[in-house]
Every structure is written in structure tokens, then in C-alpha cells.
C-alpha positions in Angstrom: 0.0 0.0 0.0 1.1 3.9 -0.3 0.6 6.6 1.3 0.1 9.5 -0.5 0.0 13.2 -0.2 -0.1 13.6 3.3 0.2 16.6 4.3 -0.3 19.1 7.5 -1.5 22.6 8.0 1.7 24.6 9.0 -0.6 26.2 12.0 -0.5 22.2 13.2 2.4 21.2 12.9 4.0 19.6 15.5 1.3 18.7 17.5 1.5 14.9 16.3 -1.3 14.7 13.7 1.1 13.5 10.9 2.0 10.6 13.3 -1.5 9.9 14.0 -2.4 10.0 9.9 0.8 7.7 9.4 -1.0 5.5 11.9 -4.2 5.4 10.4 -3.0 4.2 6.8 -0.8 2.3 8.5 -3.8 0.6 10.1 -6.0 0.5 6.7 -3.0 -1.5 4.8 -2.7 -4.1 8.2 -6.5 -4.4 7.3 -5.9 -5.0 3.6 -3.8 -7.4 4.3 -1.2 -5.6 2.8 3.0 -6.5 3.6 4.5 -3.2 3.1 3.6 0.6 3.2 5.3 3.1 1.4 5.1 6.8 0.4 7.5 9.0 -1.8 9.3 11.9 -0.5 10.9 14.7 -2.0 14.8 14.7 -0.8 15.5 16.9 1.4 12.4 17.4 2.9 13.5 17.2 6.0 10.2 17.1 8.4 8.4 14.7 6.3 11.6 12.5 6.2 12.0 12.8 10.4 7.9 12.1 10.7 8.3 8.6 8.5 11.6 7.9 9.9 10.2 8.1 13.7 7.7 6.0 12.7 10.0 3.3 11.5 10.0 3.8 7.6 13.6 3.5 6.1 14.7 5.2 2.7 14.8 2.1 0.2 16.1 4.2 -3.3 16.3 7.4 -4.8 15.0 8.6 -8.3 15.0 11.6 -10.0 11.3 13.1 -11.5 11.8 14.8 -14.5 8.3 15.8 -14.8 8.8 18.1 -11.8 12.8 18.0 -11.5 13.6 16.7 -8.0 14.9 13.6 -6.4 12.3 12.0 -4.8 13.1 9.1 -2.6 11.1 6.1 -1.8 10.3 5.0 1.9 9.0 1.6 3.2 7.7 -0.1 5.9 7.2 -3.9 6.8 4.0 -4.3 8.3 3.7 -7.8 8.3 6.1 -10.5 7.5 3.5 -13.3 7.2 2.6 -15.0 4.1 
């Protein structure tokens, strides 16, 4: 599963409702039966990187978007090692 444009009103940030959205989808793909969750993120965004990296995600590759000219890096999580 992936999780895609998340996103937080600057006058919240900080407040752990990223965390608690990262949890939710997190919680949707467990009930999908789903392995692995993953979302894309731009490099160098640094407080998206910290947010998925505090939640245990890990940067898995790097690619470069020429459609909108950054490096975008991809982020995973194992959710479930069972068959």
C-alpha cells in the first residue's frame, strides 16, 4: 500500500497529527492485508523524512522526476512478514 500526499496545516504542525495520519493508513493496509507501506518523498524534505523515519519507515532508493525535476526518494515499511 502507499501513502500519498499527506500533508499538514503549518498552524499544526508539531502537534503529532502527521503521526496519528501515518497510523491510520498504517492501520488500513494491516486491514488490507497488505506487507509493506510506502510513500514517496521529496529529498530533502527534511520534516516529512523525520515524521516517517520516527515511525520506523527507512529510505529504500532514490530517483530523480523529471516531470517536476527533484529527487524523490522512496520509503517503506514492513508491516507484516507473514505469508
Amino acid at each position: 500500500m502507499e501513502i500519498r500526499h499527506l500533508s499538514v496545516n503549518p498552524a499544526h504542525t508539531r502537534k503529532g497529527y502527521g503521526s496519528r495520519m501515518i497510523q491510520r493508513a498504517e492501520q488500513k493496509a494491516k486491514d488490507g492485508d497488505a506487507r509493506i507501506v510506502q510513500c514517496t518523498i521529496r529529498v530533502g524534505n527534511i520534516e516529512s523524512e523525520g515524521a516517517f523515519r520516527k515511525q520506523g519507515y527507512a529510505q529504500t532508493t532514490c530517483f530523480y522526476n523529471s516531470r517536476t525535476h527533484n529527487y524523490v526518494a522512496v520509503w517503506q515499511k514492513v508491516i507484516s512478514c507473514h505469508p
